[in-house]
DOMARVEX-259454 format. One record per residue (C-alpha): residue in three letters; x, y, z; residue number from 1; chain. Coordinates in nm, 3 decimals, padded with zeros to 5 digits. Layout:
N
{'ALA'; {X; Y; Z}; NUM; 'A'},
...
//
This chain:
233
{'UNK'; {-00.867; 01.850; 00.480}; 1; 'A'},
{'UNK'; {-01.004; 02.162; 00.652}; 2; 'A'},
{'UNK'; {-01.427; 02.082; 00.715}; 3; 'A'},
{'UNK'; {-01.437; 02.429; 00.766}; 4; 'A'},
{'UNK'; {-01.328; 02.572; 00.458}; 5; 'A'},
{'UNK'; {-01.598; 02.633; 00.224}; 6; 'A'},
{'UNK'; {-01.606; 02.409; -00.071}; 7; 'A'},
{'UNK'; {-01.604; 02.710; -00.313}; 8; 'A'},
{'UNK'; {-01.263; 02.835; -00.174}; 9; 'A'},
{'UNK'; {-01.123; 02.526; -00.323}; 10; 'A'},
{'UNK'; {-01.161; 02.655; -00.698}; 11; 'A'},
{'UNK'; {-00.929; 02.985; -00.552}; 12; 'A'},
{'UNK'; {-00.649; 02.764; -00.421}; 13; 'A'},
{'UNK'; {-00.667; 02.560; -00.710}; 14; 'A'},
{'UNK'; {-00.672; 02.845; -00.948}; 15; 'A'},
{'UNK'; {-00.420; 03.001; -00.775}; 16; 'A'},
{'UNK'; {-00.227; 02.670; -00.824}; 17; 'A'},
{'UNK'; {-00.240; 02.628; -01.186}; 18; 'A'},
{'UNK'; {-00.150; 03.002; -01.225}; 19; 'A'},
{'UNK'; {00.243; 02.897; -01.119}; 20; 'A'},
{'UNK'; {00.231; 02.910; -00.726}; 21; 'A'},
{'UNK'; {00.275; 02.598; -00.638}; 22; 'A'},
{'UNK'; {00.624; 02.661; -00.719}; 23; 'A'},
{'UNK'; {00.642; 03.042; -00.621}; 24; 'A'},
{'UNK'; {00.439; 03.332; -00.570}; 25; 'A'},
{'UNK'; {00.268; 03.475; -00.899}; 26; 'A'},
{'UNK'; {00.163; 03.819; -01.027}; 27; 'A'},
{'UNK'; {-00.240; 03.798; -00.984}; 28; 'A'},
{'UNK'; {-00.428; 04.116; -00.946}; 29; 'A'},
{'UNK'; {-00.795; 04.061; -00.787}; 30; 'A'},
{'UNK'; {-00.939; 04.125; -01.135}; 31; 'A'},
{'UNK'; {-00.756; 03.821; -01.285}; 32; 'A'},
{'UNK'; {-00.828; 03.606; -00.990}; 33; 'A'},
{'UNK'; {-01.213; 03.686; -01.047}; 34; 'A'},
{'UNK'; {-01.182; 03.615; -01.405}; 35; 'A'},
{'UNK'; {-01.051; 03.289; -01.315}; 36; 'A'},
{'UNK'; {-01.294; 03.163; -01.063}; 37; 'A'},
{'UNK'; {-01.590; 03.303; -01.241}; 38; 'A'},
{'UNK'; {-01.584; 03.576; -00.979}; 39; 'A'},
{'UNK'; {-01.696; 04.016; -00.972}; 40; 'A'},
{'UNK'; {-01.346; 04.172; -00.873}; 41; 'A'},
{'UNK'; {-01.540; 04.278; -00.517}; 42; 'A'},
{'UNK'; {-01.613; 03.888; -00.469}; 43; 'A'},
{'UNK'; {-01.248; 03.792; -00.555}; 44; 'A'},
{'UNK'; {-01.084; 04.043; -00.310}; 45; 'A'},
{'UNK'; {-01.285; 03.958; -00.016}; 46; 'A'},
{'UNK'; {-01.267; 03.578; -00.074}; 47; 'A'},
{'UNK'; {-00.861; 03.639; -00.091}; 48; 'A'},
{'UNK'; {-00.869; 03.852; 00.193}; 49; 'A'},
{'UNK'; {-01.030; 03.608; 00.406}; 50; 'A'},
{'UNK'; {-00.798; 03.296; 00.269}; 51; 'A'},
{'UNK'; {-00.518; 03.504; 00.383}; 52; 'A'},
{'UNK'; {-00.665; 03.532; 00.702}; 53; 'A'},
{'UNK'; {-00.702; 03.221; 00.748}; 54; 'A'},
{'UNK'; {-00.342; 03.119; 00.638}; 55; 'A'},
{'UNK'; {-00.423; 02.972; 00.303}; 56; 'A'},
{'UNK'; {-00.204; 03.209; 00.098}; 57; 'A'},
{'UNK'; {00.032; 03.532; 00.157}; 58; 'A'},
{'UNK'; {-00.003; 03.842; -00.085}; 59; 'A'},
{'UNK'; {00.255; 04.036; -00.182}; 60; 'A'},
{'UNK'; {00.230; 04.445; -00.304}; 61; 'A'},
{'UNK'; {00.560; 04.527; -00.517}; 62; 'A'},
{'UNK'; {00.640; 04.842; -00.751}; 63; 'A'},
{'UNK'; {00.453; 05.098; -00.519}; 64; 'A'},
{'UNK'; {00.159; 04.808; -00.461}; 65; 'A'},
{'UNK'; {00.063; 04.825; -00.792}; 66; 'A'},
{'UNK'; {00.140; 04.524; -00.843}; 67; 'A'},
{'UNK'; {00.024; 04.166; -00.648}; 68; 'A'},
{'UNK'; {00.216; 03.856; -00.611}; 69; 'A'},
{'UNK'; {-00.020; 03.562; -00.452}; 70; 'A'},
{'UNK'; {00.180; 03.256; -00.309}; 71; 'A'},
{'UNK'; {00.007; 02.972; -00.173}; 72; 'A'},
{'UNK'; {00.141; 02.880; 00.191}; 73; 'A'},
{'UNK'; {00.209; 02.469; 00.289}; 74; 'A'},
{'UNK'; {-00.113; 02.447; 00.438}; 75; 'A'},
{'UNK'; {-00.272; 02.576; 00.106}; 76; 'A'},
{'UNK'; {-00.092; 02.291; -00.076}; 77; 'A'},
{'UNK'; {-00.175; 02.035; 00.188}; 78; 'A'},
{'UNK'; {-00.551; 02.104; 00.140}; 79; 'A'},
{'UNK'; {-00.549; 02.046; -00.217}; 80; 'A'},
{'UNK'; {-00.330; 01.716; -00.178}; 81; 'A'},
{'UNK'; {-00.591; 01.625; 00.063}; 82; 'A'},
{'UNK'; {-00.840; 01.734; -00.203}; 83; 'A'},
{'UNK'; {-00.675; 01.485; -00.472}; 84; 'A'},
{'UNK'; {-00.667; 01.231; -00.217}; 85; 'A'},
{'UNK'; {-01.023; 01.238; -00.182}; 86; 'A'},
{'UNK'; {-01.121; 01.274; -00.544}; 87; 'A'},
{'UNK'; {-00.860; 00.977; -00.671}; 88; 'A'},
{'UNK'; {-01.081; 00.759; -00.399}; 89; 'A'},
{'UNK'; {-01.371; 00.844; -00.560}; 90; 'A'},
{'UNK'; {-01.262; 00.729; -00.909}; 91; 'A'},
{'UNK'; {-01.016; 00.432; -00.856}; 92; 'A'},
{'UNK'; {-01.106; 00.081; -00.868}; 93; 'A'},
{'UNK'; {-01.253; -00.089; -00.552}; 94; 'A'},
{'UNK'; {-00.992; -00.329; -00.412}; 95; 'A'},
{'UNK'; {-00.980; -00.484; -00.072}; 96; 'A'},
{'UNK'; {-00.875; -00.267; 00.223}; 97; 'A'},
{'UNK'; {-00.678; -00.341; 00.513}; 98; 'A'},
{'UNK'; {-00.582; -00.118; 00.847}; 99; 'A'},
{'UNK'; {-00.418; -00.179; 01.141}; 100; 'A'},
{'UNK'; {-00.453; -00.061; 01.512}; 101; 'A'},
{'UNK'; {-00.471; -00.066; 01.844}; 102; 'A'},
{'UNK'; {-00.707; -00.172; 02.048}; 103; 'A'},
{'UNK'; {-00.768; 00.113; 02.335}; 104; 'A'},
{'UNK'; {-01.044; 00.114; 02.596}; 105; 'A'},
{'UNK'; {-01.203; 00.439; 02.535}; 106; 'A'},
{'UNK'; {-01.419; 00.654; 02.727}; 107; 'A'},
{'UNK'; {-01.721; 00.367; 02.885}; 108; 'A'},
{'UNK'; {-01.980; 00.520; 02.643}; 109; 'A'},
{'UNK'; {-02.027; 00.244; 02.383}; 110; 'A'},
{'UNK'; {-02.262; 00.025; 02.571}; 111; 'A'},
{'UNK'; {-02.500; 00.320; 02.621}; 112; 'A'},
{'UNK'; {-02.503; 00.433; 02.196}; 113; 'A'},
{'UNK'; {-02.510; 00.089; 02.115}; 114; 'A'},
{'UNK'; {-02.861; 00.073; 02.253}; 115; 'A'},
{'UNK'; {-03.012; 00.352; 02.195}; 116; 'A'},
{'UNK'; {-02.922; 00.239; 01.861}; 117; 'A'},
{'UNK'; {-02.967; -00.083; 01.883}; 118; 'A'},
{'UNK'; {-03.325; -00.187; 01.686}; 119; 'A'},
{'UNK'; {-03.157; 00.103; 01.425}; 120; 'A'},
{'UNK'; {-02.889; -00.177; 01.401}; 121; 'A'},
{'UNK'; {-03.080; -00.452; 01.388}; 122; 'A'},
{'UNK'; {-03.326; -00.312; 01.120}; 123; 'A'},
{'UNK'; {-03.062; -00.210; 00.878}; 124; 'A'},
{'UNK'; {-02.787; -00.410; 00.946}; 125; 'A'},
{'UNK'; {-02.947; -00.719; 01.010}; 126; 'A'},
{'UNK'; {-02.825; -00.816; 01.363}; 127; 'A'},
{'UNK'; {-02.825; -00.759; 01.701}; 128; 'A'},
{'UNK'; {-02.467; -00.642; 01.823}; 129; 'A'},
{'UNK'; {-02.297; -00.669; 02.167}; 130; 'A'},
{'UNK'; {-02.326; -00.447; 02.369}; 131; 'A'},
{'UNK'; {-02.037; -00.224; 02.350}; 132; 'A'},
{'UNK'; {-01.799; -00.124; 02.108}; 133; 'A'},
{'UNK'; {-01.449; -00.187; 02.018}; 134; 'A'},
{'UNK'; {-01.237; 00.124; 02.012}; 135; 'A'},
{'UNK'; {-00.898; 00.094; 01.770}; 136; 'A'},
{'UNK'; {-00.677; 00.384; 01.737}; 137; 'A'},
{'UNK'; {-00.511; 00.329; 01.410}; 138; 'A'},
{'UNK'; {-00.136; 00.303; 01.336}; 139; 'A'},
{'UNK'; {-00.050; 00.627; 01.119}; 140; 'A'},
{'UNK'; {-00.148; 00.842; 00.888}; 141; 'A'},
{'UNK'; {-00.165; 00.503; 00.598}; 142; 'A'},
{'UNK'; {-00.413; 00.350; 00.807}; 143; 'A'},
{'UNK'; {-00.671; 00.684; 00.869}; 144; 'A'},
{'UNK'; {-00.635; 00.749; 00.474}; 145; 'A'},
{'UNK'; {-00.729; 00.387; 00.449}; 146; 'A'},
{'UNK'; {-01.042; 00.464; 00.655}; 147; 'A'},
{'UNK'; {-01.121; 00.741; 00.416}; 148; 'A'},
{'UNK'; {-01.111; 00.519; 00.119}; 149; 'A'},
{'UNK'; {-01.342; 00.303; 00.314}; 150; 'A'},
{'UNK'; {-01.577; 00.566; 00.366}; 151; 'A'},
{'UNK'; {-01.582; 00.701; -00.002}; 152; 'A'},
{'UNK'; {-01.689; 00.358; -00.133}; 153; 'A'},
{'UNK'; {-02.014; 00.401; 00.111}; 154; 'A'},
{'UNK'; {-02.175; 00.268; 00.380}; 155; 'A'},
{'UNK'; {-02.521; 00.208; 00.541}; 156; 'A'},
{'UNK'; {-02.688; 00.519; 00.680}; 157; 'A'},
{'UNK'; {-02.873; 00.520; 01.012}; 158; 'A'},
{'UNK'; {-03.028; 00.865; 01.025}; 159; 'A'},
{'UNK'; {-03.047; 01.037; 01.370}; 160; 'A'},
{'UNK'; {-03.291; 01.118; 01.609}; 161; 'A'},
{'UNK'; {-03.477; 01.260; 01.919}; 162; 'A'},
{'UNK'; {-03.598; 01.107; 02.244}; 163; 'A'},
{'UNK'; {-03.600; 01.299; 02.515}; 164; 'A'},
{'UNK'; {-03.522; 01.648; 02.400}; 165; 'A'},
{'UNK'; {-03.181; 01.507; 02.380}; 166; 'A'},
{'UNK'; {-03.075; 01.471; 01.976}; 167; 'A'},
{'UNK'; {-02.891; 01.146; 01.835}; 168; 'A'},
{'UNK'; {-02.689; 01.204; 01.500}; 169; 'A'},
{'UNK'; {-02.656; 01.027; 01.199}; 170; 'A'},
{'UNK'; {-02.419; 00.706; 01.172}; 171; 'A'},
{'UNK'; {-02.277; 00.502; 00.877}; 172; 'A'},
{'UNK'; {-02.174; 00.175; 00.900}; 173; 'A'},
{'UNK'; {-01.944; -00.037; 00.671}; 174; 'A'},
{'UNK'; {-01.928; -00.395; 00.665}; 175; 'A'},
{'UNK'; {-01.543; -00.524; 00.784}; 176; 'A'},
{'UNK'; {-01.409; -00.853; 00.923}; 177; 'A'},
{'UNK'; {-01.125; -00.840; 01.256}; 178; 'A'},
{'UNK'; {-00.900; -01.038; 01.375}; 179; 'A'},
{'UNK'; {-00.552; -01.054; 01.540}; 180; 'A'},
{'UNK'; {-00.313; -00.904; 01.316}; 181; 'A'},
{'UNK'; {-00.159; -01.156; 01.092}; 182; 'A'},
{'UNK'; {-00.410; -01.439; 01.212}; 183; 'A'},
{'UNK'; {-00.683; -01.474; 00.919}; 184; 'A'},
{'UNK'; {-00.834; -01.760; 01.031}; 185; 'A'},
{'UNK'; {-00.936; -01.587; 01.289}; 186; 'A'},
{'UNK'; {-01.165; -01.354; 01.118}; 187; 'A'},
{'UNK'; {-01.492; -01.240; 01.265}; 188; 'A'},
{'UNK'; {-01.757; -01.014; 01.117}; 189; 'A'},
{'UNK'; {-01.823; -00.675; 01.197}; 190; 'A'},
{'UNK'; {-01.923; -00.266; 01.093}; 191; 'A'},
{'UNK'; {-01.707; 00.022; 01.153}; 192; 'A'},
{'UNK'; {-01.898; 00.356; 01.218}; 193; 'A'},
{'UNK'; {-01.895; 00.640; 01.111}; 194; 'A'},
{'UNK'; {-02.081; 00.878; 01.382}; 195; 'A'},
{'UNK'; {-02.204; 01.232; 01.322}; 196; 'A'},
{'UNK'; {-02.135; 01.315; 01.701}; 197; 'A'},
{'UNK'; {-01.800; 01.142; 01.871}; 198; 'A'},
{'UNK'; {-01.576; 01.216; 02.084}; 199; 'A'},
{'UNK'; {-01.302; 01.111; 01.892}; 200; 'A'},
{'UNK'; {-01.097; 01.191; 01.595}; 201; 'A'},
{'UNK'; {-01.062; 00.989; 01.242}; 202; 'A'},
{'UNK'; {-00.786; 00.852; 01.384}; 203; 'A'},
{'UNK'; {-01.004; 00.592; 01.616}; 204; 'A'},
{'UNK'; {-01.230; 00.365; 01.471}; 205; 'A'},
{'UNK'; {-01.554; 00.200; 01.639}; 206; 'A'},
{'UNK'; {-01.641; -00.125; 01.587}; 207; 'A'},
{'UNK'; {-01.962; -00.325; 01.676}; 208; 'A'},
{'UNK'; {-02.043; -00.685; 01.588}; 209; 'A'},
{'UNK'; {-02.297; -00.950; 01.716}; 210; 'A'},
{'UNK'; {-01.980; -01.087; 01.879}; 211; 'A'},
{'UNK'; {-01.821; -00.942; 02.198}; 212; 'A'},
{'UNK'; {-01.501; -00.920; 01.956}; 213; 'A'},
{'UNK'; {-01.249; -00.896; 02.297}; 214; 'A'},
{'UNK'; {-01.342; -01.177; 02.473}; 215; 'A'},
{'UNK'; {-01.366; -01.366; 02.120}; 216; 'A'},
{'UNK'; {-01.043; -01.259; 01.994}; 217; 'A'},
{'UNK'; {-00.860; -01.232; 02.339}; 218; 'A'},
{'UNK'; {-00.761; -00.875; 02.329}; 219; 'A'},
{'UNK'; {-00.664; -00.652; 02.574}; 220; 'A'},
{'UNK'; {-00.514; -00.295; 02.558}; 221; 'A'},
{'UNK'; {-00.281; -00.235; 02.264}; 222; 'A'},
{'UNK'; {-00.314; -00.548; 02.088}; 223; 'A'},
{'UNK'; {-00.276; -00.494; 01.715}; 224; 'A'},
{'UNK'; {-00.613; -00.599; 01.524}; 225; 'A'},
{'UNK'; {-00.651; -00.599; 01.174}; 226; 'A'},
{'UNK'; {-00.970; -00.484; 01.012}; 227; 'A'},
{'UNK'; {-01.047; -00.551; 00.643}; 228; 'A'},
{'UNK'; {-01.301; -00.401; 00.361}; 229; 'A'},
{'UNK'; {-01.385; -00.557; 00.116}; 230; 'A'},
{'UNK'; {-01.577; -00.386; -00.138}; 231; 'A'},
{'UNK'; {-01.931; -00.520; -00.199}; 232; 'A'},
{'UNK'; {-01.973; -00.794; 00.092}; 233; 'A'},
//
């Protein structure tokens, strides 16, 4: 999903949706669409001007533009499928969650967050973890939509702070086990988080654990791990 979309642009794709263009474009003057969303006529044009601009939806003048046709483009649709995604989280039932990855070596800056963070950790999460992190880049798209369902069922939050002049954001942290993938024996405890300021997309996931989790599990570079949810524990 876009972050950068405002949230009450959502209610004009969707709208726009259940008006028939999901399938193809639709007669919608900026009156109607206003009357829809709860909206003055002004509000409605310049919100549609602006999700045109942005690439949200294509408008149409036919019959000497007097008349609109509104179509919603594929990245229009994808939002709102990401939109469902995220709302279908928020309502299903909590079930156990497993992703996959890679391990990957990352950019040398874990040892340094982990301890300015450190007595954070050990006051909320009730240990003292290596220090360092474990970067895994997950396998595909499954696995980062995994991580979001992870996220929606919540975490423990670590807000930021100052020292220096120099500003530290906020972190969650969920509780997972790792291991080698397809060794569950070998399971060792662990948090993923969830950082306000990384470097790095939802596609890589930062672990930290009391253990150093490479020398415990043997992994080097591109080893698949396995890292499991499980809701409440």
């Amino acid at each position: 999903m876009d972050t950068d979309l405002k949230s009450y642009y959502w209610k004009y794709l969707l709208e726009i949706a259940k008006a028939g263009a999901l399938a193809s474009r639709v007669p919608l003057s900026t009156t109607r669409v206003g009357e829809l969303v709860g909206a003055s006529q002004q509000t409605a044009s310049r919100r549609l001007a602006h999700l045109e601009g942005l690439g949200y939806i294509k408008r149409i003048d036919i019959d000497g533009n007097k008349v609109q046709e509104i179509a919603l483009t594929e990245k229009a649709v994808a939002e709102l499928k990401g939109l469902h995604e995220q709302l279908a989280l928020l309502f299903s039932e909590p079930v156990e969650i497993r992703m996959r990855g890679k391990v990957t070596s990352g950019i040398k800056e874990g040892r340094y967050y982990v301890s300015k963070y450190s007595d954070f950790f050990q006051k909320n999460l009730g240990m003292k973890p290596f220090a360092g992190t474990l970067n895994v880049k997950l396998l595909d798209e499954r696995d980062v939509r995994l991580r979001s369902q992870v996220e929606v069922a919540g975490g423990t939050l670590m807000r930021g702070f100052t020292e220096e002049e120099r500003s530290f954001g906020d972190v969650f942290a969920f509780r997972v086990k790792v291991s080698r993938d397809g060794d569950d024996a070998g399971l060792l405890p662990a948090y993923f988080l969830k950082i306000e300021r990384t470097h790095y997309d939802k596609s890589v996931i930062e672990l930290i654990s009391p253990y150093e989790l490479r020398r415990e599990l043997d992994l080097v570079d591109d080893d698949i791990v396995r890292i499991t949810f499980s809701p409440g524990g």
